[in-house]
C-alpha positions, 0 to 999 in steps of 0.5 A: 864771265860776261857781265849781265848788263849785255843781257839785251831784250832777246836774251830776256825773252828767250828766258836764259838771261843769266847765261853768259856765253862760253868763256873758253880759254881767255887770251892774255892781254898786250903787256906794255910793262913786265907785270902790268896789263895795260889798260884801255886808256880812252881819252872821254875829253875827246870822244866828241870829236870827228877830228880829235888828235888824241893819240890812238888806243889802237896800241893797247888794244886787240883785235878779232879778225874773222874771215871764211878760211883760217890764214892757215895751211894744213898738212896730214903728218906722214903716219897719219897721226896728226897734223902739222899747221903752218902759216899761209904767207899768201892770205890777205888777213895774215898780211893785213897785220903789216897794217896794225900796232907791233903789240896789238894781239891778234886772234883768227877765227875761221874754218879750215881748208882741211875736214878734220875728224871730229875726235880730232877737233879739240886738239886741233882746236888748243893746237891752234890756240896756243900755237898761232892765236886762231880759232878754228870753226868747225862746221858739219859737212852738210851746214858747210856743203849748203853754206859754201858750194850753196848759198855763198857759191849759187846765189851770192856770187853770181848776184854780187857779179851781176848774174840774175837768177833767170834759170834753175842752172843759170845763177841759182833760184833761191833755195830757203833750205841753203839760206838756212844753212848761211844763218846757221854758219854764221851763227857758228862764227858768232859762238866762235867769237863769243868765247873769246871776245872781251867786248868792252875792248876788243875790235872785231873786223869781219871780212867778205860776203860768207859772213854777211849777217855775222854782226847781227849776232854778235851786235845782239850779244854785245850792244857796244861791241867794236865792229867792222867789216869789209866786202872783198866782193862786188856790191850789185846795183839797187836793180839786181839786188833788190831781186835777192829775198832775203834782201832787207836781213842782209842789209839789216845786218850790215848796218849792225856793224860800226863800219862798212869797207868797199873797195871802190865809190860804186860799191859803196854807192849801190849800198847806199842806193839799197838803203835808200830805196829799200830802208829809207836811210839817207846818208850823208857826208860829214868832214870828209866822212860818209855815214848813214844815220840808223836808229841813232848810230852813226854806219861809216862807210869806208872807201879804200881798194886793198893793197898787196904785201911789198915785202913779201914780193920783193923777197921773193923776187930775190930768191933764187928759184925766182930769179932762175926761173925767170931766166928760163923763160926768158930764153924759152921765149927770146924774141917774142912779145909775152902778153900775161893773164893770170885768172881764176877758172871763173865764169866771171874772169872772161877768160874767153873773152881774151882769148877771142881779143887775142885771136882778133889781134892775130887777124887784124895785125898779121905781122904780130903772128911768131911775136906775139904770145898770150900767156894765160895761167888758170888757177883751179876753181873755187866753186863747182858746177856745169858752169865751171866746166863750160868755161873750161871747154870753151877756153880750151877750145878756143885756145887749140882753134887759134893754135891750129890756125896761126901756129906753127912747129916752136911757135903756139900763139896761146899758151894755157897753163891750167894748174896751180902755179906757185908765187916764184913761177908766177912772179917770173911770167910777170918779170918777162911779160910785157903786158898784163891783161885782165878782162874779168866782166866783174871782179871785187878787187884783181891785184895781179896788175899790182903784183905786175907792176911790182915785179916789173919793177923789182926784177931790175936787180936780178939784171945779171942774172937774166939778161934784163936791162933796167930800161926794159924792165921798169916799163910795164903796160897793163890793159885793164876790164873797166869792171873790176875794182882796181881800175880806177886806182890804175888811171895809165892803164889801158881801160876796155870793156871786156865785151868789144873784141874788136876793141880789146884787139885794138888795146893789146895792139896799142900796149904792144906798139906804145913808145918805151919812154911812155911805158916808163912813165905809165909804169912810174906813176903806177908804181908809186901808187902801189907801193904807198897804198900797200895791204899795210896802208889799208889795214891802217886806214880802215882801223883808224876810222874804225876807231874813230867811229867807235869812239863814243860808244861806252858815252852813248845809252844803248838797247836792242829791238827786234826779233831774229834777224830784224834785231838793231840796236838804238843808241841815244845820247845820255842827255837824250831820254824817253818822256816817262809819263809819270814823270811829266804827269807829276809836273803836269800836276804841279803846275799852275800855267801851263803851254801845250804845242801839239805837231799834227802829221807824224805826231798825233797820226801816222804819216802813213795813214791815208785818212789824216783827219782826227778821229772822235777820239782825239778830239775828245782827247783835245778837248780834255785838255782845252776845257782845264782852265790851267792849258793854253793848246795849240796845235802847230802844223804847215797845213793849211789854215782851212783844212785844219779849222774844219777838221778841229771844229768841235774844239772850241778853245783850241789854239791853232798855227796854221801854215808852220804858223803863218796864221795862228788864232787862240781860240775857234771864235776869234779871228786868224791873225798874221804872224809877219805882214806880207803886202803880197804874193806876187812871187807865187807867180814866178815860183808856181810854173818853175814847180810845174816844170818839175813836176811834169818831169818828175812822176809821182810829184805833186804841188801843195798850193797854200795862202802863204807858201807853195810847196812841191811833195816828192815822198811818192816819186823815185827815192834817187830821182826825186832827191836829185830833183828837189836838189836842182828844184832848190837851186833854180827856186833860189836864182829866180826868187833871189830878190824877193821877200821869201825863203826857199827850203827843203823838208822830208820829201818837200821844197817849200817856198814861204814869206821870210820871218816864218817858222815854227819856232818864230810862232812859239816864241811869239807865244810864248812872250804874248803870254809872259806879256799878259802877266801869265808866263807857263810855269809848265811847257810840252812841245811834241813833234816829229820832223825838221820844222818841228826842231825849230820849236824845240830851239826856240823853246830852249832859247826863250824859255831861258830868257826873263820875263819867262819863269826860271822854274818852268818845267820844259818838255821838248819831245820829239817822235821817232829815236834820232838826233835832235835839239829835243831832250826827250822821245817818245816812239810812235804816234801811239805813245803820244797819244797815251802821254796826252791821255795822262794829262788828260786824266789828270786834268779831269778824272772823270774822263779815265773810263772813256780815255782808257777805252780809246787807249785800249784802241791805240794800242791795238792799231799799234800791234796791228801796224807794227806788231814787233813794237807791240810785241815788244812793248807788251814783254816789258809791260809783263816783266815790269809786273813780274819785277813787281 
């Protein structure tokens, strides 16, 4: 039985946290010695490192692979009475297992391509288990209709190939019935996993875009679980994907996963974008490493084009059937220049596309008619609808015009070949073919040029059989759609845009008239690629980083929040915990002399709020606290110095740094004193028009002009644009001001330039000593703020605290707003908890104000359920169960 301790939030508020998920039957562990169970063996020495070279566990492990189809072909036994199950040799998950450890134990989850009667289901069912380690899921007919040939097959595919939902019968208008029935399908896959995942050890690898939301639901049954998963399809661009509805549950769930695999940089690069421009994520890159920061886990996104099988391919290429196959049809078209297509019945494989180049070919180059022959082998649609038939019309009719017009008796320009074509005969067309085309106008991946160079390559030593010649056969050209995912791998390909006939026309005439010796060598250096970079390779790598990424999940303190498909998890590092209030109020009350540092934006109001001016309540909050004769209070903020001295007025023993501390005063009726002396501030006039010059370029940017700093705002300016700006912003600022006393940096959304010496942390620690100095060093220290110049007083803190003639016993609270990576041992979330943390001190400072401060509570809170109801709602469950408990 799952242990309880995976019971989340979710599981509590639905009220059946003591269930634990199906165990059905449990899988025998790898046993490395005869006897023993091998153990999981991770070295914690080591979980820290990027780069660790402790050897991998992934040998002890085993791993989940979860895909739409079972790797499995099924068969109806003659007297129908059962079925007989064998491997599918051709399937990508199968072969993916070249890529892992010999004794890592494998289990499928998936459906079958048969419908199985559901009094057969169970034994089926033990059938599968016990006989190949897969777990079937069997879905309802109507959840499978909906799910497949709806959602996956109407809307998803044509949106992931850039097809918008412009009409009813063009792409799909969003169906939230067949939305449903995705959700529902890929809950099915979670129970499926669910009964036979041991979470703290097993990996589960996800594949494709059927099983887009399946982390979210497996992340909420297990916080640490294990998880990659890898798009076999296209992912759209920002602008196309971005008209997709249910949008952010998509992307929400794909961030539930510890690694996300694309084929190519421009996939994962449209991910990165929508999560830019929807979520507000930035990724970044580490040692070689990409990986988005969400809610304290770190997403890596792996890069790495799928492979084929080698093996597989060259035993093939010697089997018999192959080798006299392709010596037939070698002799069926002696003396003719073969060019191969190879496609799905797809409408995004251009197949009349091609058909219309080849037609343009003949035109153009009329001593190519009787030579050459475009082959084109149509495998049987996927999907179905009025579209797949109107791309059957169309190549059919486009085939017989070009046949009725330059062919003639033993002589058809086209061949169309509309039927399934086994791997021998289709091995045999790429032996004899002297070009391969592929014009799909988008594709996820394509490995038939793959399997073109390595039969090129590997029909050598059929030689006597078929009459090749080694010269001959290790050439090969491939002319390539500049859409699909394995033509930056290709770089001797001849690349076109399916789009320009003329211009494909032109590339097959070149790939028929190229010299041997450089077709030798284009086929050379394809060859070598394809053969290292094998379905092997790729399984190898992916698991590799996936582990890596995985590493330090049993270190890391982890929760769930959220509700359905909103759900995520927060991961904090053990040192890293939430600020109790009655933790700090306990030492609050115990100390003598005590320093409170306040940010101001992000951490006393929201940054979203349209009014930062603090409201009465906060200010009779301050003054709580300013009027304890115990408190020294200073808020410490990069405003300005008079906006801040207006808007805290009514404080008069508040202590305020102004311009990130520029300017600091300790109480209203004392004059503001300079944090570091600057003669002048003649650099503004050469840094200001190099501002303006970017801000008339940038729409939505904005100049902040301070005494001592300017700054230039792009928070409302395009997401992509904006950042790309502040990059060359940044640069320009540091080339022209290279010689002058100031200092150019970057914050969210902001390029500041400031008087060098001038910081946050260096005001704290300033602070600080002028209090140690006056004989009254803090016994007690809180710290609060929510951004990047804030991170430079929690440092400072650390450091000067640590330091005599600071007092060795003070109690140190550095707390920082929002759960993220930081130099601050404690969090709260919102503005909403800091507020109530300081009405705690208040209250302790002067019990009399409890009944105001409790009324002003009340308030926060509800703007709190108001602005981020789940919170809320959250909050207030743990609030109601605390009281249970008690």
């Amino acid at each position: 039985m799952v242990s309880r301790s995976y019971a989340n939030l979710l599981d509590l508020s639905a009220g059946d946290m003591g269930v634990a998920p199906r165990s059905g039957r449990r899988l025998p562990r790898v046993m490395t010695v005869a006897g023993i169970v091998s153990s999981e063996g991770r070295d914690d020495d080591n979980s820290n490192s990027v780069t660790s070279d402790a050897p991998s566990s992934l040998s002890t492990e085993r791993i989940i692979i979860v895909a739409h189809m079972l790797p499995l072909l099924a068969q109806r036994k003659a007297n129908d009475t059962g079925w007989t199950f064998s491997w599918d040799e051709d399937s990508l998950v199968l072969q993916l297992k070249d890529g892992l450890p010999e004794d890592m134990e494998v289990i499928y989850i998936g459906c079958l391509k048969v419908e199985v009667e559901l009094s057969e289901q169970d034994e089926v069912a033990s059938t599968l288990l016990e006989s190949f380690n897969c777990v079937p899921a069997f879905l309802p007919a109507h959840v499978q209709a909906n799910f497949y040939h709806g959602f996956c097959k109407q809307l998803l595919w044509p949106l992931f190939h850039y097809m918008l939902p412009l009409a009813p019968d063009h792409g799909g208008r969003f169906d939230r019935s067949l939305w449903q029935a995705y959700v529902s399908a890929n809950k099915l896959f979670a129970d499926k996993v669910m009964e036979v995942i041991s979470p703290e050890d097993d990996f589960v690898w996800v594949h494709d875009y059927h099983l887009l939301v399946l982390p979210t639901f497996l992340r909420r049954r297990f916080n640490k679980i294990k998880l990659g998963f890898f798009l076999h399809s296209p992912f759209p661009s920002s602008e196309i994907y971005r008209t997709l509805p249910v949008r952010d549950e998509i992307l929400r769930a794909l961030l539930n996963a510890d690694l996300v695999g694309f084929h190519t940089f421009d996939y994962a690069r449209h991910f990165l974008s929508c999560c830019s421009r929807m979520l507000g994520l930035v990724y970044e890159s580490r040692r070689g490493y990409m990986g988005l920061e969400y809610y304290g886990r770190t997403v890596g996104i792996k890069i790495m084009p799928v492979g084929i099988h080698m093996g597989q391919l060259n035993t093939r290429l010697k089997r018999h059937d192959t080798e006299w196959r392709i010596g037939e049809l070698r002799a069926e078209y002696a003396g003719k220049t073969v060019l191969l297509g190879v496609d799905d019945m797809d409408i995004f494989k251009g197949i009349g596309l091609k058909l219309l180049a080849m037609e343009q070919l003949l035109k153009q180059h009329p001593q190519r008619r009787g030579k050459v022959v475009l082959v084109q082998i149509v495998k049987p649609a996927r999907g179905r609808g009025k579209d797949v038939l109107e791309i059957q019309n169309e190549a059919s009719t486009i085939a017989k015009r070009i046949n009725r017009e330059f062919g003639w008796e033993g002589y058809q320009p086209v061949v169309l070949l509309e039927r399934s074509v086994p791997l021998y005969e289709r091995l045999a067309f790429y032996a004899i073919a002297e070009c391969c085309v592929v014009t799909a106008v988008r594709d996820g991946m394509n490995l038939h040029p793959y399997e073109y160079i390595v039969s090129r390559q590997g029909c050598v030593e059929a030689e006597p059989a078929n009459g090749a010649s080694a010269e001959t056969a290790r050439q090969s050209m491939l002319v390539v759609s500049e859409f699909i995912g394995c033509s930056p791998s290709l770089s001797g390909a001849i690349r076109v845009n399916p789009w320009n006939i003329e211009a494909m026309a032109d590339a097959l005439n070149t790939a028929i008239t190229m010299p041997t010796a450089e077709k030798h060598m284009r086929h050379e250096k394809h060859f070598k690629y394809v053969s290292t970079h094998d379905v092997a390779y790729w399984a190898q790598s992916f698991m590799g980083d996936l582990e890596r990424t995985c590493r330090d999940h049993q270190r890391r303190r982890s929760y769930g929040i959220g509700f359905g498909l909103s759900f995520k998890v927060v991961a904090l590092d053990p040192n890293f915990r939430k600020l109790l209030t009655e933790h700090i109020v306990s030492a609050y009350g115990k100390s003598q002399k005590r320093t409170i540092l306040l940010d101001y934006d992000g951490t006393m109001i929201t940054q979203t709020s349209h009014n930062k001016t603090p409201n009465a309540d906060v200010i009779t909050l301050l003054n709580t606290l300013c009027n304890d004769p115990k408190n020294s209070v200073f808020i410490v903020s990069g405003r300005g110095r008079k906006t801040l001295s207006d808007w805290f007025s009514p404080c008069e023993r508040l202590g305020i740094a102004a311009e990130h501390g520029y300017y600091y005063r300790w109480k209203k009726d004392e004059e503001w004193t300079t944090c570091v002396s600057v003669q002048d501030f003649e650099w503004k006039e050469v840094a200001a028009p190099v501002m303006n010059l970017y801000t008339e370029s940038t729409d939505g940017s904005i100049i902040e002009e301070k005494e001592s700093a300017i700054v230039w705002h792009y928070r409302d300016a395009d997401p992509d644009f904006g950042s790309w700006q502040a990059k060359e912003l940044l640069d320009h600022l540091e080339s022209v001001l290279a010689n002058e006393p100031v200092a150019v940096k970057s914050g969210q959304h902001i390029v500041e330039v400031k008087p060098q010496g001038v910081s946050k942390g260096v005001i704290v620690e300033k602070l600080l000593s002028m209090m140690a100095e006056r004989g009254s060093p803090p016994d007690f220290v809180l710290c609060v703020g929510d951004d990047r110049s804030d991170e430079d007083m929690f440092e400072s803190i650390a450091t000067t605290m640590s330091l005599p003639p600071q007092s060795s016993m003070a109690e140190v609270f550095a707390c920082t707003v929002g759960q993220k990576p930081s130099k601050a041992k404690y969090y709260l979330d919102d503005t909403s908890n800091v507020l109530n943390m300081l009405q705690g001190l208040a209250v302790a400072s002067d019990p009399g104000s409890a009944s105001a401060l409790s009324a002003y509570s009340t308030h926060t809170s509800q703007a709190t359920l108001e602005m981020h109801p789940e919170e809320g709602v959250l909050r207030r469950f743990w609030c109601n169960a605390r009281v249970s408990l008690l």
